[in-house]
C-alpha positions as CSV (number, residue, x, y, z in Angstrom):
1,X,6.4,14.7,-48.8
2,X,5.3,18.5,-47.5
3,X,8.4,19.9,-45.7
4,X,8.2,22.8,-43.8
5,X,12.2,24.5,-43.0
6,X,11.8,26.2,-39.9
7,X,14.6,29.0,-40.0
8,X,15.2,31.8,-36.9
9,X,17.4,33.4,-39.4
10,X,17.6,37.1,-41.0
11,X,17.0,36.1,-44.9
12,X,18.8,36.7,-47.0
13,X,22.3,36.6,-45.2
14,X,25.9,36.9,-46.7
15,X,27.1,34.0,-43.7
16,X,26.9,30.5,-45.3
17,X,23.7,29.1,-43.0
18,X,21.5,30.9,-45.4
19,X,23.2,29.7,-48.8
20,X,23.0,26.4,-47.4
21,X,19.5,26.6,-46.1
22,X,18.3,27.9,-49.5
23,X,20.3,24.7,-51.4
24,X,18.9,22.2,-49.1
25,X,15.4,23.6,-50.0
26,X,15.8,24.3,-53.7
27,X,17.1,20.2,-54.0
28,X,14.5,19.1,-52.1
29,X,12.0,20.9,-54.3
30,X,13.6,19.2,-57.4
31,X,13.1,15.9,-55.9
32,X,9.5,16.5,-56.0
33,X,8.9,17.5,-52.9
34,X,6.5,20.4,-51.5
35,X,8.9,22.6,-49.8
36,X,8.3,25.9,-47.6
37,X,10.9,27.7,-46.0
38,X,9.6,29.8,-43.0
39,X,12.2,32.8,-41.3
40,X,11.0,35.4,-39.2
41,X,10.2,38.6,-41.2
42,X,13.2,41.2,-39.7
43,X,14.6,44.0,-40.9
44,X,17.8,43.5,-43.3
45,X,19.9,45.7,-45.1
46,X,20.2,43.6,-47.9
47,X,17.0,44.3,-50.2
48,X,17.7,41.6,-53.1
49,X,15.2,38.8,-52.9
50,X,16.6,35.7,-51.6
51,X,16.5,33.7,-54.5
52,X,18.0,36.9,-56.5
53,X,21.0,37.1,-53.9
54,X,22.1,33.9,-54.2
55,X,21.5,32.8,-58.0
56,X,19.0,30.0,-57.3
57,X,15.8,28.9,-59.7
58,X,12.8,30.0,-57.3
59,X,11.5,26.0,-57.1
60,X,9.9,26.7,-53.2
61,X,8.1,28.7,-51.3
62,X,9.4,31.5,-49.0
63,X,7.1,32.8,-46.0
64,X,8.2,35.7,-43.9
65,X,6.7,35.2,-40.5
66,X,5.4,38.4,-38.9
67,X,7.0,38.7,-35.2
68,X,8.9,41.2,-32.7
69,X,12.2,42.1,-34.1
70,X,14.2,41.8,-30.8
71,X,17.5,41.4,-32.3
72,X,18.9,45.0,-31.7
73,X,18.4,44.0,-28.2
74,X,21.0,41.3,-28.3
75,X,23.8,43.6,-27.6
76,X,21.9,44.4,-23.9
77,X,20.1,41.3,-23.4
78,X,22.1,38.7,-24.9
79,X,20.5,35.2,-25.8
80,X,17.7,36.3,-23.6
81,X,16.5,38.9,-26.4
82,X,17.4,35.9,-29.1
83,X,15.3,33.1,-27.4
84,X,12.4,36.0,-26.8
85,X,12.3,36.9,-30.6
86,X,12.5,32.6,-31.3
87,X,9.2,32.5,-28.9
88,X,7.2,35.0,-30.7
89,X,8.7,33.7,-34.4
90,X,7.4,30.2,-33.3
91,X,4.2,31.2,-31.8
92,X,3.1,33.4,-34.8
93,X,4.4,30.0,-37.1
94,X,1.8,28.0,-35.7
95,X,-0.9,29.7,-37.4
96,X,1.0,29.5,-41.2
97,X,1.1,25.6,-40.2
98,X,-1.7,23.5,-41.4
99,X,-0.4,20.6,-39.2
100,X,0.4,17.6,-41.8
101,X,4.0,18.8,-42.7
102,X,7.5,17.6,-41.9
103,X,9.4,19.7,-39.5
104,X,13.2,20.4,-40.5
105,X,15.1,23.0,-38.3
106,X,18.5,23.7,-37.2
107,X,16.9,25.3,-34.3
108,X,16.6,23.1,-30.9
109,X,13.8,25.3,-29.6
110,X,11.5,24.9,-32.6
111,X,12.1,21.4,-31.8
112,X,11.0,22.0,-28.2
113,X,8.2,23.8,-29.1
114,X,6.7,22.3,-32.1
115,X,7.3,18.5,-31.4
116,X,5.2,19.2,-28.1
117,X,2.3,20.5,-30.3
118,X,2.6,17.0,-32.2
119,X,4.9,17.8,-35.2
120,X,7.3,15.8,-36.4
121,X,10.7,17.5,-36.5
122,X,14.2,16.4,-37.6
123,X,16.9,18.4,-36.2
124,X,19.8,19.2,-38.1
125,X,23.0,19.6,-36.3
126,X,25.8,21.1,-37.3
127,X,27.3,22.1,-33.5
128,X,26.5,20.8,-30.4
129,X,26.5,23.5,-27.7
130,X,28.8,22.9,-24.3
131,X,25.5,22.6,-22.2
132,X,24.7,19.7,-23.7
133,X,21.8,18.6,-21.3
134,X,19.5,21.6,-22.3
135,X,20.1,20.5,-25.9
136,X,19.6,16.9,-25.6
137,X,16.0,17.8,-23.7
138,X,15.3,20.6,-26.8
139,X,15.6,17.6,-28.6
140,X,13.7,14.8,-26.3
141,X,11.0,14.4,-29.0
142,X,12.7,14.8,-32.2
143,X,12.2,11.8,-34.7
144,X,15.9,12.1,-35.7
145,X,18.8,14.0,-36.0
146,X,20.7,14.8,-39.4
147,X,24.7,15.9,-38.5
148,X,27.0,17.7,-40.9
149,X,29.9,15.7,-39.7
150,X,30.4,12.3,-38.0
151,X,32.0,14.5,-35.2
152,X,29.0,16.0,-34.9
153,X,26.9,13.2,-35.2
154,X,29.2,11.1,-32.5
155,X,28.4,13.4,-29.6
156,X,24.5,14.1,-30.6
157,X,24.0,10.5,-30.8
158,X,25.6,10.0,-27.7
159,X,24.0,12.9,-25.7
160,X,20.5,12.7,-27.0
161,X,20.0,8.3,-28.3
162,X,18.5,9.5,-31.1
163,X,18.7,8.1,-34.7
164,X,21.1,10.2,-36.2
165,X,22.7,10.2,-39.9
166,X,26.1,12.2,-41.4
167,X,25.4,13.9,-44.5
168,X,28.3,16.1,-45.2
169,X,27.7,19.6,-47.4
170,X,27.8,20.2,-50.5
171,X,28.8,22.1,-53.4
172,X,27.2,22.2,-57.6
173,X,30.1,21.2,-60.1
174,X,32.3,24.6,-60.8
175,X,32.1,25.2,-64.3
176,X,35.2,26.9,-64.5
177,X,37.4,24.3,-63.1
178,X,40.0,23.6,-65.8
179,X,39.6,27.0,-67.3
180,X,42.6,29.0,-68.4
181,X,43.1,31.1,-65.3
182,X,44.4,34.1,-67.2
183,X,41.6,34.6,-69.0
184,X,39.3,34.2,-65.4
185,X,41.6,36.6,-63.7
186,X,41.1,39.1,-66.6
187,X,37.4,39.1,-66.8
188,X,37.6,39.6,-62.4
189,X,40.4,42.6,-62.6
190,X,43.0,40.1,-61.2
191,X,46.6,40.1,-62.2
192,X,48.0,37.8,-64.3
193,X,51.6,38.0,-63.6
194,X,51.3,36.9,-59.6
195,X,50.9,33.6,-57.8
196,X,47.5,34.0,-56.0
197,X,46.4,32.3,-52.9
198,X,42.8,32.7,-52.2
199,X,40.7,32.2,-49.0
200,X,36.7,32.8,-49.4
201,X,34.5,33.0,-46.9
202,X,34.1,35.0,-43.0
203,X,36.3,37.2,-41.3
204,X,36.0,35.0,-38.0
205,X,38.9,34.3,-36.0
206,X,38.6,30.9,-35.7
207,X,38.4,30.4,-39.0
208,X,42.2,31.3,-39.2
209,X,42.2,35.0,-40.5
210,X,45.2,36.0,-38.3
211,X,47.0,32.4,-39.3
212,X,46.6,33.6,-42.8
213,X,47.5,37.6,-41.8
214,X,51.0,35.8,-40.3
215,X,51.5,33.9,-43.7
216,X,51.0,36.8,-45.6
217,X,53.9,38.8,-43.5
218,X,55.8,36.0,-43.7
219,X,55.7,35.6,-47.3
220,X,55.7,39.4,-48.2
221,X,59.5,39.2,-49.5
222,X,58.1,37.3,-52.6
223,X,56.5,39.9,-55.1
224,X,55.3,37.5,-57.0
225,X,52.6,36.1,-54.4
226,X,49.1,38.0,-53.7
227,X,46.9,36.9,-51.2
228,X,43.2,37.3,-52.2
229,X,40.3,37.4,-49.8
230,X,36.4,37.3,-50.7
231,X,33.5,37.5,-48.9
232,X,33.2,38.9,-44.8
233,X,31.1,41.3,-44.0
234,X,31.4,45.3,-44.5
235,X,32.8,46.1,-40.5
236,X,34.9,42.7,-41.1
237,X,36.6,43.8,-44.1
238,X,37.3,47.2,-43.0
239,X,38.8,46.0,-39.8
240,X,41.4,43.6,-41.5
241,X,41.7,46.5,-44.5
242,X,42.9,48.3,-41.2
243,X,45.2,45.7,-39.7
244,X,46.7,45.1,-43.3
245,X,48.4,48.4,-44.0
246,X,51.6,48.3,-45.0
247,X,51.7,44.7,-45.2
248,X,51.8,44.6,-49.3
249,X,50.6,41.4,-51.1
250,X,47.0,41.2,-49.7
251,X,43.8,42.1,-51.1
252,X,40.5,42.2,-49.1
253,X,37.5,42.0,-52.0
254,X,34.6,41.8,-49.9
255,X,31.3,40.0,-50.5
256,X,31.2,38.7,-54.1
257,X,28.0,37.4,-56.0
258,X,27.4,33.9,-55.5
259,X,27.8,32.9,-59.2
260,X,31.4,34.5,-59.1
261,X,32.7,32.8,-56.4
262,X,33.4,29.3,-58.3
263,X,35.3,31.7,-61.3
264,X,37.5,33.5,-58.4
265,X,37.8,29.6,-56.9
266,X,39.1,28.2,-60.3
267,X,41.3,31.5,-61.4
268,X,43.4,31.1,-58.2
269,X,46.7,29.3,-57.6
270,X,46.3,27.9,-54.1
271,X,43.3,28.0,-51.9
272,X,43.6,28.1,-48.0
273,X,41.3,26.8,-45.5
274,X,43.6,27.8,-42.1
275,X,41.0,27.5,-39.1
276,X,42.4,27.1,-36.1
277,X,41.8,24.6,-33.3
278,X,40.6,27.0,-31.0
279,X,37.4,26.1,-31.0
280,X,35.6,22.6,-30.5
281,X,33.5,23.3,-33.4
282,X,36.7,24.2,-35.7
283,X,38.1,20.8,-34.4
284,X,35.2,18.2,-34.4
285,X,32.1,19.9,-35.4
286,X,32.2,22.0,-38.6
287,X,31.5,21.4,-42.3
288,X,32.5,23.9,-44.3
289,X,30.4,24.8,-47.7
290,X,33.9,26.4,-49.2
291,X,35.6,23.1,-48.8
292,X,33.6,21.4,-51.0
293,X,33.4,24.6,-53.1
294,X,36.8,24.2,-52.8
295,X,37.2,20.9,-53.7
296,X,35.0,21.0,-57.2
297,X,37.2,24.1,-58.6
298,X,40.1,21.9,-59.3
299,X,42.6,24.1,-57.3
300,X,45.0,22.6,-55.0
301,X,43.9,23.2,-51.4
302,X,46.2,24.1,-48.4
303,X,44.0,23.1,-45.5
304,X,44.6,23.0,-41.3
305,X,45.4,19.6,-40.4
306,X,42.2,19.1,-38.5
307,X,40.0,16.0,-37.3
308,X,37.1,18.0,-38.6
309,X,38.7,18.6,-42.2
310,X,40.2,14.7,-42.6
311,X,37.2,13.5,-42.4
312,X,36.7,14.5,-46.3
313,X,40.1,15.3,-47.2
314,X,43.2,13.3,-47.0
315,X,47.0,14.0,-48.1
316,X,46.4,12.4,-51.4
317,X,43.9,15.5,-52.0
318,X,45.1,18.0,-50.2
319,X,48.2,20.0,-48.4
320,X,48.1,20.4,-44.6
321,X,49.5,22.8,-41.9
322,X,49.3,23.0,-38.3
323,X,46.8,24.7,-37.2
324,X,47.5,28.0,-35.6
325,X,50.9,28.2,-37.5
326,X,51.6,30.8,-39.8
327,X,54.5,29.7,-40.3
328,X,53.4,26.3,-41.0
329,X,51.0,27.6,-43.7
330,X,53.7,29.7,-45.2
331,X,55.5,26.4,-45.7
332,X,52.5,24.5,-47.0
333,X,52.1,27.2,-49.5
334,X,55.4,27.2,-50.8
335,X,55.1,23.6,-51.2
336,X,51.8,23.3,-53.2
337,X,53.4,26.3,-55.9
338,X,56.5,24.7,-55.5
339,X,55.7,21.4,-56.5
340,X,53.4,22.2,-59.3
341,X,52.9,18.8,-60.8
342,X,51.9,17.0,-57.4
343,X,49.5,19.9,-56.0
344,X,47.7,19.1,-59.9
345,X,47.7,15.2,-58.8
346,X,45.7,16.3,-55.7
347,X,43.3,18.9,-57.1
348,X,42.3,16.8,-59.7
349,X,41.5,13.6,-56.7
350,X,39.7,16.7,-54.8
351,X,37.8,17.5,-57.7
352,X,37.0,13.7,-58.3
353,X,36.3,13.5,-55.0
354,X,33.8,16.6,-55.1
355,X,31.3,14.7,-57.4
356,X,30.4,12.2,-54.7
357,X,29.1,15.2,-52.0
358,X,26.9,17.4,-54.9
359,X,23.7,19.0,-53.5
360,X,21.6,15.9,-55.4
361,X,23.5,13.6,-53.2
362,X,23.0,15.5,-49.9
363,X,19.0,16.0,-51.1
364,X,18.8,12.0,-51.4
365,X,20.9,11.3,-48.2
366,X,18.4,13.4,-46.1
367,X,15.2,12.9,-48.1
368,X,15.9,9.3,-47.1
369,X,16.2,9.6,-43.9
370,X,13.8,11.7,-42.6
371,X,11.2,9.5,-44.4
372,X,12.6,6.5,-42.5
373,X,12.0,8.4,-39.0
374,X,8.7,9.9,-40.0
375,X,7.0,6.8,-41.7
């Protein structure tokens, strides 16, 4: 099959989309498949090559579609200046297409506009916007839809009639799980006489940053805890560096290479995965890659008690809080260290758990059926 991953995204990026995107492709492409990712060529302040960035075997082709950069207009112009750029992205695409390959796209509009010029595109959902009409006619001519959650896929099946499949994210086995974490925590500078509890991933707020900022005050009487964060971007990190002072016990890292993220995942004590329900897309819709990261490290997981989240993990593999509460992760905390020989019973059903949603799985989930909707 000849796949062509439309993408109005700046490439490489530190948010998850692009890891993801890149995963998807890189399986696909070890299944055989001709794969080429098209993105709109835009101006980035990361200069790695994408493949470079995030630690993958270049398997597929990358094309950078000349177009308008109109994304410093966002700030003015809003989603007008967004859907502008989208327009001249997918117009210049046109000409790179020869015509006989398989559309895949998270983007609705590329759906729009390239179903009507007889392509055959499978949209793959992982929200569904409040205006759900505009989407559903995006999407009119779509062969099918792929969700990342079966909340997702409920309410796209629903809105639009289409055939429409779950396939969950994934994550590669962590070759670190089981490790010694003081020898981990030594080769990445971290201390080896604390009880760490790690979160990885974006600054975002409803991904339960402040829930986690209230746990960590909370818990500050107890020397021996350190909360550890990775990833965000530089103006997100500098902002909770800012909120943090003088609340001892938390560390803001940063960004961190790809390939170190599972050793961080594995050398930790407790991992937290606090969004909040303040969002539909917290509650029904997302799919986070670090849960399955997560999940494959071996290291018990405190996790919002979400409909989203139980749809993978249950109390027999992970520890829950309410969502919001930083009070009720505090507790949940203090009850995975606390109770060291049940958090082991559910990291180690996590991690078994983790080896049924691996990138080769996802690849043969979706492989299969977009050939069904495009035969």
């Amino acid at each position: 099959m000849k796949i062509a991953y439309v993408a109005h995204i700046r490439l490489p990026t530190e948010k998850a989309h692009g890891y993801q995107i890149m995963r998807v492709c890189t399986q696909w492409a070890n299944a055989g498949h001709e794969v080429v990712l098209y993105v709109p060529k835009r101006h980035n302040h990361i200069t790695q090559d994408a493949f470079t960035f995030y630690g993958l075997t270049q398997n597929f082709s990358i094309e950078y579609v000349p177009c308008k950069d109109l994304m410093h207009f966002v700030p003015l112009f809003g989603r007008l200046a967004f859907f502008a750029q989208a327009y001249t992205f997918l117009r210049a695409l046109r000409r790179q297409l020869s015509g006989k390959e398989i559309v895949y796209t998270r983007d609705a509009e590329a759906v729009w506009y390239l179903s009507k010029r007889g392509y055959k595109c499978v949209f793959n959902a992982h929200i569904w916007p409040r205006k759900s009409w505009l989407a559903a006619w995006l999407l009119a001519k779509a062969r099918g839809v792929v969700a990342n959650s079966q909340g997702t896929a409920g309410v796209v099946q629903a809105a639009t009639g289409l055939p429409t499949v779950a396939v969950y994210n994934a994550s590669d086995a962590n070759p670190y799980a089981g490790a010694q974490k003081e020898v981990l925590r030594k080769e990445l500078s971290l201390p080896t006489d604390k009880k760490i509890i790690l979160y990885s991933g974006h600054l975002y707020r409803w991904k339960g940053v402040d829930t986690l900022l209230e746990c960590a005050r909370i818990l500050q009487q107890s020397p021996e805890l350190l909360f550890v964060c990775i990833g965000g971007t530089g103006d997100d990190v500098a902002r909770m560096q800012h909120e943090t002072k003088g609340v001892p016990g938390i560390q803001f890292l940063g960004h961190k290479p790809k390939e170190l993220v599972p050793k961080y995942l594995a050398a930790a004590d407790v991992l937290v995965l606090p969004n909040t329900s303040a969002t539909e897309e917290s509650v029904h819709f997302t799919s986070p890659l670090k849960l399955f990261e997560y999940m494959a490290s071996g290291t018990p997981i405190v996790a919002s008690d979400l409909p989203s989240l139980k749809e993978v993990l249950s109390d027999t593999t992970a520890f829950f809080a309410q969502p919001g509460s930083g009070e009720s992760l505090s507790r949940a905390v203090q009850e995975a260290l606390a109770n060291i020989g049940e958090a082991q019973v559910r990291a180690r059903a996590a991690l078994a758990l983790s080896r049924e949603h691996t990138w080769e799985a996802h690849a043969q989930k979706t492989l299969a059926f977009i050939e069904s909707v495009t035969a």
